[in-house]
Structure formats: structure tokens, C-alpha cells
N, C-alpha and C positions, 0 to 999 in steps of 0.2 A: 188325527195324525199321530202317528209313533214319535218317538222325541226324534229319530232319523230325517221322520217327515216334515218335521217342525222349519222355519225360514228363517232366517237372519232379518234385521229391520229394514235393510237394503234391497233384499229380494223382494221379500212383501212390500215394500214401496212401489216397487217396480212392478211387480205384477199389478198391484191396484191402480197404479198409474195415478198415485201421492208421491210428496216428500220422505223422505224419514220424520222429518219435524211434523209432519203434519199428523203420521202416525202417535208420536209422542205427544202430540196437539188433543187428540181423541182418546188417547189413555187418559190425561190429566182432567178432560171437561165428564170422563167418565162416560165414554160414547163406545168408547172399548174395553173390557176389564183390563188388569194388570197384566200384561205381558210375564211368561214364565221367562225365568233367567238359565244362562248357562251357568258354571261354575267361576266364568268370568266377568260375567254382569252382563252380557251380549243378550238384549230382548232377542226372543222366539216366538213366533207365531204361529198355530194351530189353524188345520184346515177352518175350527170355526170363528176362530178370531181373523181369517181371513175374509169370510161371510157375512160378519158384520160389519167387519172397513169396507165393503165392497156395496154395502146396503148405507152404511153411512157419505161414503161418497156420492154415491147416487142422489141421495134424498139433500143432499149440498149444492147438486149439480141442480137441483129441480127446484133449487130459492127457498129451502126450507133453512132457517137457522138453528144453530145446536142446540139451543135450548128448546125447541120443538122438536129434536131427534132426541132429546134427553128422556123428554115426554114421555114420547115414544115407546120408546126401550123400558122405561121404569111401568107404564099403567100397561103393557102387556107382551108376552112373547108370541100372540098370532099375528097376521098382519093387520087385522081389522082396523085397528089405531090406527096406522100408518094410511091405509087405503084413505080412511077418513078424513085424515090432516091433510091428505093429498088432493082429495077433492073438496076439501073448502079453501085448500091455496089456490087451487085453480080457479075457483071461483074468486074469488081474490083477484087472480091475475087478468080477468075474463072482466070482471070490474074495472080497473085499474086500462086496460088495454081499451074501452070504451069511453073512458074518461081521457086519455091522450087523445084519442080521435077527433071528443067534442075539441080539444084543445087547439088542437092541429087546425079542424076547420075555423075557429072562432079565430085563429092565426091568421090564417089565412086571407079571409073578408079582410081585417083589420089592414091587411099587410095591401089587397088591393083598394082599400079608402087611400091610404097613403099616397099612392101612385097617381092619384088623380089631383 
């Protein structure tokens, strides 16, 4: 983006459908580089610093923690990492989702001994 094209920290919140803070959140864990400044200290955001708040969102939204989007970001700019870390969360969660089950039923029986 041209500096014309560039966003306020308001709008790019709002596009990404974040806080401002939360933007400011992802600059300082280094999830997003340093925001350019205006001549007034107003952060500015770049088409591509909009596509990486938009990819770090996401991968927020999908139960990854910042320090796995850190990961991330630092061991590669393809997606392969990502893909990776994404399908062994999911295994994870695929795990974890079978283990409330047992839990659920073993709840269960328990909860009808009870009753009797």
C-alpha cells in the first residue's frame, strides 16, 4: 500500500475484526513487525501488515497460542509450518475431544449407580 493506502489502528482493527489493543497486543509479542508511524506517532498499517493480523487472528481463533504463531512466523515465511502446527492441534483437539467422551460416559454410568 502507498502511505495514502496505509490505515489508522482503528480501521485495521475494525477491518480485522480486533481491538486496537489487541493490534498493539501483536506488535509487542512480535506477531506483527513495528507499525510505521505518522509524523504524529498515529501507527499505520500496510496492505501486508494487514495479512498478517488477519492470519494471526485466525490461527487465535483455531486455539493456537502466540507463542506457536511466534513459531511460526520466525522458522518460515511458506505456509508449511503453519499447515503443520495446524494439523497436529487438530490432532490434539481430535485427542482431547475423545477423552471428554470417555469422561462424559464414565459420568454418566456413575451418575446412574447413584440413582439407584
Amino acid at each position: 500500500m502507498a502511505r495514502h493506502d496505509s490505515l489508522d489502528i482503528g480501521e485495521a482493527a475494525r477491518r480485522i475484526r480486533v481491538t486496537p489493543a489487541t493490534l498493539r497486543l501483536y506488535e509487542r509479542r512480535g506477531l506483527l513487525p513495528k507499525a510505521t508511524r505518522t509524523a504524529a506517532g498515529y501507527r499505520q498499517y500496510s496492505h501486508e501488515d494487514m495479512r498478517r493480523a488477519r492470519l494471526v487472528r485466525r490461527a487465535r481463533h483455531a486455539g493456537l497460542s502466540m507463542r506457536q504463531i511466534a513459531e511460526v512466523i520466525a522458522k518460515a515465511k511458506d505456509e508449511s509450518t503453519l499447515r503443520a502446527m495446524l494439523r497436529a492441534h487438530a490432532e490434539h483437539l481430535e485427542c482431547e475431544r475423545r477423552r471428554i467422551e470417555r469422561l462424559q460416559r464414565h459420568l454418566c454410568r456413575w451418575l446412574r449407580c447413584c440413582r439407584k
